[in-house]
N, C-alpha and C positions, 0 to 999 in steps of 0.2 A: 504494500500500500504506500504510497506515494505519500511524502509531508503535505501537500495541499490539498489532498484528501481528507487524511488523517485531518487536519485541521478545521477544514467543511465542517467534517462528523463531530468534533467537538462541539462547533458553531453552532449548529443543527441541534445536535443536544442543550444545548444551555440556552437556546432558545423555547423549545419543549419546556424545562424549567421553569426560564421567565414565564411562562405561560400559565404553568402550574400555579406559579405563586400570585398570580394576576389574577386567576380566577379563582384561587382558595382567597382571596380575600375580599372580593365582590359578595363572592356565596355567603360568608362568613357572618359577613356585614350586612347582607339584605335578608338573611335567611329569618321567615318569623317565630319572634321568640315563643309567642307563645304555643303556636304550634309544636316548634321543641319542647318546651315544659309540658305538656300532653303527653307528647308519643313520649319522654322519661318515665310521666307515671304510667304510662303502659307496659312498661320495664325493653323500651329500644334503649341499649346501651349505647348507642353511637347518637342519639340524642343528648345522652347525657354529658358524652362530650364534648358538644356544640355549647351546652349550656355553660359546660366550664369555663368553656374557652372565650366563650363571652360574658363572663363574670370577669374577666383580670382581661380588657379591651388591650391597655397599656405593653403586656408584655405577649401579646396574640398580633397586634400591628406589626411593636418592635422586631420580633423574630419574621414576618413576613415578609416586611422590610429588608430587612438585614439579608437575607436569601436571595430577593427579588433582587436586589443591587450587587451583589457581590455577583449573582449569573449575568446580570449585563454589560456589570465593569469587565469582567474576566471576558465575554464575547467581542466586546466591541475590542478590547485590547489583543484578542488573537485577530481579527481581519484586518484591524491599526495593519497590522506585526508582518502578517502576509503580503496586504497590497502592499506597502511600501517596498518589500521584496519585489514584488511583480513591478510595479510603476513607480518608484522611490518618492520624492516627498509629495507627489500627486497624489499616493495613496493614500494618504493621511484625511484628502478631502474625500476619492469615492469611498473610503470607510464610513465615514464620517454621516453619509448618505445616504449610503446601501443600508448601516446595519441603524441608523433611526426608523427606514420606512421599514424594516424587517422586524424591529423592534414595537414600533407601534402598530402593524396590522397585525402580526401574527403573536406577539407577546402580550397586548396591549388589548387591544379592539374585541378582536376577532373571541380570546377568551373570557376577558368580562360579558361581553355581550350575551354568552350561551350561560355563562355561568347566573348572570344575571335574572335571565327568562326562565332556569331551572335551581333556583338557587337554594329551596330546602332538597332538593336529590343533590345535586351536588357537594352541598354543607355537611350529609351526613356519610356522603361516600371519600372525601377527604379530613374530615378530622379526625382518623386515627394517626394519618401521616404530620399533618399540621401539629397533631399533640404533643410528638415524638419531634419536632421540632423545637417546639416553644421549648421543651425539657432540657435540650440538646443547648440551643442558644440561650442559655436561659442567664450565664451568666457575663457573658454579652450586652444581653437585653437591660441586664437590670445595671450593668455600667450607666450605658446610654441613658437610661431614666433619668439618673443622677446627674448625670451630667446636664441634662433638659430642667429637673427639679431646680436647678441650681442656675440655670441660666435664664427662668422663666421668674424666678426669684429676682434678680438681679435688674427684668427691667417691670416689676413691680407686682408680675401676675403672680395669682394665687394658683400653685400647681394643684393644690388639693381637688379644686374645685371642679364639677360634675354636673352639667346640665344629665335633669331628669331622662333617662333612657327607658324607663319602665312605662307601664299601660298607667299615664295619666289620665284621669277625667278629661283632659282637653283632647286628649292622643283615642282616647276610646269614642269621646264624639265624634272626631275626624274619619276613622275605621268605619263607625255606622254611616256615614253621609255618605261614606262610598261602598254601602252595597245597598248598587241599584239594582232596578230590574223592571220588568215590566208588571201592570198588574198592581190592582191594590191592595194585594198579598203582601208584597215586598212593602209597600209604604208601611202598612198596620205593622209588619216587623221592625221597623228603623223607629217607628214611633212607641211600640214598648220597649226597644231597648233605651230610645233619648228619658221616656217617665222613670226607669229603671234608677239612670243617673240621674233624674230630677228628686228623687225621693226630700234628698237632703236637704234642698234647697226652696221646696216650696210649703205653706204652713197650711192646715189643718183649715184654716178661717176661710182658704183661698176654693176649698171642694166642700164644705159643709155645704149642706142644707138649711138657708136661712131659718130664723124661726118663723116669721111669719106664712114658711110653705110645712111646719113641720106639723104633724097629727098631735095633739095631746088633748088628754081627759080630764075633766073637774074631777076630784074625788067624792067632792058634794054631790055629785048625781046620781040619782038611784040608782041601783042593783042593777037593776035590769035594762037601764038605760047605758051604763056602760057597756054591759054585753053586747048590746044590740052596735054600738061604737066600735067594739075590738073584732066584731064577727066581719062588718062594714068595711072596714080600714083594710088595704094592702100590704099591713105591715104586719109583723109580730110582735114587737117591741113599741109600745107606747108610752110615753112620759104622760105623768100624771099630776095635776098642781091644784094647788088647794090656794084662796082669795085673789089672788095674783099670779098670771103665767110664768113672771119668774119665780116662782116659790112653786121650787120641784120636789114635789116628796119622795117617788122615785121610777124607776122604770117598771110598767108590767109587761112580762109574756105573755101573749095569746093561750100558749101550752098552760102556764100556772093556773089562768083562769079557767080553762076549760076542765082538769083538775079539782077544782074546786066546785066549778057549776056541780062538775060529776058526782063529788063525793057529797054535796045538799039534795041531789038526785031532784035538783030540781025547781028546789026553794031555794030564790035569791034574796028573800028578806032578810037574813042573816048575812049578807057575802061582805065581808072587807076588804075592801078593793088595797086600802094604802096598808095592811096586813101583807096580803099576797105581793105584791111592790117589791123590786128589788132596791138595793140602795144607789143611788144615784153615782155617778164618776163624772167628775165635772175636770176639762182640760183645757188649757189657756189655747185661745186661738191663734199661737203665736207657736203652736209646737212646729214641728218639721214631720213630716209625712213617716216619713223613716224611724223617727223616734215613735210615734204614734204608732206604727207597725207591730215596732219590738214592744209596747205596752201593752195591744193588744194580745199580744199571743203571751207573753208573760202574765196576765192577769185572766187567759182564756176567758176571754170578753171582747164582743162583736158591736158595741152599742157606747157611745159615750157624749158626753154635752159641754158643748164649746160655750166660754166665756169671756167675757174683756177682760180688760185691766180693771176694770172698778168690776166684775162680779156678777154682769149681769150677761142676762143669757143670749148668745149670740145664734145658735143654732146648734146643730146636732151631726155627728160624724161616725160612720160604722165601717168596719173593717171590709163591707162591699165598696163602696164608694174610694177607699186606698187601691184596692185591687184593679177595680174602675179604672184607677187613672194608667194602672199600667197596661191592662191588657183591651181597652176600650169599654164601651157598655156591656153591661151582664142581663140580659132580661130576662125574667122568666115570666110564668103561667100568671104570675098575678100583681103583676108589675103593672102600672097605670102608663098609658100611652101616652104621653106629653109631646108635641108636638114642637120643636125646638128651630127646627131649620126647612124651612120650603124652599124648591128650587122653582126659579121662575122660568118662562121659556123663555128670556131674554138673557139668559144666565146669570143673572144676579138671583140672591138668598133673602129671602124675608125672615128674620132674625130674631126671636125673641130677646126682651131685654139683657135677661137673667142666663141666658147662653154665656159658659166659661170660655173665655180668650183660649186656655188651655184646651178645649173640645173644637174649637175651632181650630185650632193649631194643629193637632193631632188628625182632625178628617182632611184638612183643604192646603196643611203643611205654607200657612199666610205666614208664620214668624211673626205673632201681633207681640207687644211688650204685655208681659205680665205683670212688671214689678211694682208699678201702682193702680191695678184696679185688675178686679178677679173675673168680674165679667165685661160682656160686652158694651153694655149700658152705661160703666163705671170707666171704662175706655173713652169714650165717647164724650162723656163730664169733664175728663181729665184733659184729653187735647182739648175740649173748646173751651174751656174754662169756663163756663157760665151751664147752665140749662134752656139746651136749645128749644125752638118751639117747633111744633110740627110744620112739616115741610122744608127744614131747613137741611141742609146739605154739607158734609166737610169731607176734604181729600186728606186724608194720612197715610203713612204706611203702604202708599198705594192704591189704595182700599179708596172708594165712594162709600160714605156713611149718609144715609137719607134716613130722617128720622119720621117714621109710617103713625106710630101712637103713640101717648102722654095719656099717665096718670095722676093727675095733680104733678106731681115734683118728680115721677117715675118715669124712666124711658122705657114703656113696655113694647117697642116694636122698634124696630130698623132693618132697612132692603140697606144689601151690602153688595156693592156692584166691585167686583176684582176685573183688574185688565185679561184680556182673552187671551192670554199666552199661558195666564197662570188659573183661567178657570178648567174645576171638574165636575164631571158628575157628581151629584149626590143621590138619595134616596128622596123620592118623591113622595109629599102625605098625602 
C-alpha cells in the first residue's frame, strides 16, 4: 500500500469519527428527556445512560468536544502534510479547502442532520460508546472545566449558574401548543392539559356557582315542604339557612333525607331537617383550584361554601365543577340544560352574561384575560369601564362585544362577533 493511500485511509477514517462525534452530540442534545426517563423506568438500560449522560451536560460536551477536534486537527494536518508533498506550499491552501468542504458536508451537515431527525434511536444506540468516552476523557475534561471555571470567573460570570433545562410550567405549555392536529379531539386534549397547569393558579371564587344561582332551603319550612324541594332540585347536596341566606346551618343529602322519610315510614311531622344536616365547610374564595383538590379528597368531601374576606357567602364549589375545568362539562341524566352559548348563522355567539372567560377559552381557544373578571359580563365592565347600555358595542381582544340585554346593573346577554379566520363551530341550542 502506497503512503498516499495509506494516508487517504486514515483521512477517510477520522472523518467517519468526526462524524460520529457530530452526531453523538446532536442526538445527545435533542434527544427527549423525558421520553428517556420513561423507557428507564421500563428498565431500557441504554436509556439510562442517556439520562446520565445528560445529568453532568458539562463533562458529556467536554469529552465530545475534545474527540471531535483532536479527529479534525489530526485530518486536516495529514492532507496539510500530503498536498504540500504533492504541490508544496500551494498545498497548504487546496488543504485548507478540500478538507473544510469535506469536513462540513460529511463530518458536519450530513451527520447532525440524520442524527437530528432520528435523535432518541440514535441517543440510545451511541451512549454506551459516548459513556466509555466521557470515563476515558474524563480527566481531561474536568482540567478544561477549571480552567473555563476560572476564566468565566475572571470576567465576572457566575460559572455555577444553570438556566432551567427541566419540564418547566413554561416549557410544558410550549410542548402542548404544539401538538396539533386536526379535529376537536386534539383541541379538548391541549385544553385539559393547559386546566391541568392552571390548577394553581386560578381561585375557587373564579368556577363557583354564585349564590344567587345556588338551591338552598329554609329550615323553617315544613317537613314536607322541604321534601317536596330536595325531591324537585337536580342536586343532592342542599345548603340549608335559617333567618338569613347567609346563616348556613349546614348541608343536607338527598340520601340522609330519604333515610329518614324511610325510617318515619312516612310521617314527616317529626322530621328535623337541621338534625339530618351535615356540618357546613366554609372556604375562602381566594383558595387555588389545586389546593381545593387536595382538601377535597383529604377530607372525602364533594361539596363546600365559598366566602369573602369579611365572611359572607359568596357561593358554592364541589369537586365536579374542579374536575369540570379540567376535563370540560360532565353532564348527566339530571343535570339542568342551561343554555350558555348560541351560535348565530352569521357566526357570531349570543353569550350569556354569566359564561366563564375560562369556558370560552377552552371551547373557541379566544385567549380572553382572566385575571380580573371571571366571566364574560365582568370582562366587558372591566374594559369599558362604566356599565354599558344596550346596544352598545366594544372591540377588544379582537372580539366584537355587542351588549343584546341589561338587568338593572346586570349584563345578562352579549353577541360576541370573532374575526372569520379565528371563528368555529359550536353546538347549536
Amino acid at each position: 500500500m502506497t503512503p498516499l493511500l495509506i494516508v487517504l485511509s486514515a483521512i477517510f477514517l477520522l472523518l467517519l469519527l468526526s462524524a460520529f462525534f457530530s452526531g453523538s452530540e446532536t442526538a445527545l442534545t435533542a434527544a427527549s428527556r423525558p421520553l428517556m426517563h420513561q423507557m428507564e423506568q421500563n428498565g431500557n438500560q441504554k436509556a439510562g445512560i442517556v439520562n446520565r449522560l445528560l445529568g453532568n451536560t458539562d463533562r458529556l460536551i467536554g469529552s465530545i468536544l475534545l474527540g471531535n477536534n483532536l479527529v479534525n486537527i489530526f485530518a486536516s494536518a495529514l492532507a496539510t502534510s500530503a498536498l504540500i508533498t504533492m504541490f508544496g506550499e500551494a498545498g497548504v491552501v487546496y488543504a485548507t479547502l478540500g478538507m473544510t468542504l469535506l469536513v462540513l458536508i460529511f463530518a458536519e451537515i450530513l451527520p447532525k442532520t440524520f442524527a437530528y431527525r432520528n435523535a432518541n434511536k440514535v441517543a440510545l444506540w451511541i451512549a454506551p460508546v459516548i459513556n466509555t468516552l466521557v470515563i476515558v476523557f474524563s480527566p481531561v475534561t474536568r482540567a478544561m472545566q477549571f480552567v473555563v471555571q476560572i476564566t468565566l470567573r475572571l470576567f465576572g460570570a457566575d460559572p455555577e449558574f444553570k438556566e432551567g433545562l427541566g419540564p418547566s410550567s413554561e416549557a410544558l405549555r410550549g410542548a402542548i401548543e404544539l401538538h396539533r392536529g386536526e379535529g376537536t379531539e386534539v383541541r379538548h386534549e391541549r385544553a385539559m392539559l393547559r386546566s391541568i397547569l392552571d390548577l394553581a393558579e386560578v381561585d375557587v371564587g373564579e368556577i363557583m356557582t354564585h349564590r344567587k344561582n345556588v338551591t338552598m332551603i329554609d329550615a323553617d319550612d315544613p317537613p314536607d315542604g322541604v321534601v317536596a324541594q330536595v325531591l324537585a332540585s337536580p342536586f343532592t347536596r342542599i345548603p340549608i339557612w335559617r333567618g338569613e341566606p347567609d346563616n348556613i346551618l349546614g348541608v343536607i343529602h338527598a340520601k340522609a333525607l330519604l333515610r329518614a322519610v324511610k325510617a318515619m315510614e312516612g310521617k314527616l311531622e317529626g322530621l328535623d331537617v337541621e338534625e339530618l344536616a351535615a356540618d357546613p365547610w366554609f372556604v375562602p374564595e381566594s383558595t387555588s383550584l389545586l389546593d381545593q383538590l387536595q382538601a377535597f379528597r383529604r377530607r372525602r368531601e364533594h361539596f363546600a361554601l365559598v366566602v369573602d374576606e369579611y365572611g359572607s357567602l359568596m357561593g358554592i364549589v364541589t369537586l365536579e365543577d374542579i374536575l369540570e375545568e379540567i376535563v370540560g362539562e360532565i353532564a348527566d341524566e339530571h343535570d339542568v340544560d342551561v343554555p350558555g352559548v348560541i351560535r348565530q348563522p352569521d357566526g357570531s355567539y349570543v353569550v350569556q352574561g354569566t359564561v366563564t372567560i375560562r369556558d370560552l377559552n377552552r371551547r373557541f381557544e379566544w385567549g380572553l384575560p382572566d385575571e380580573e373578571a371571571a366571566t364574560v359580563a365582568g370582562l366587558v365592565l372591566h374594559e369599558a369601564r362604566r356599565i354599558p347600555d344596550i346596544g352598545q358595542a366594544f372591540n377588544f381582544h379582537d372580539l366584537r362585544f355587542e351588549i343584546l340585554r341589561r338587568l338593572r346593573n346586570q349584563i345578562t346577554a352579549i353577541r360576541i362577533t370573532p374575526p372569520r379566520e379565528t371563528k368555529e363551530d359550536a353546538p347549536k341550542a
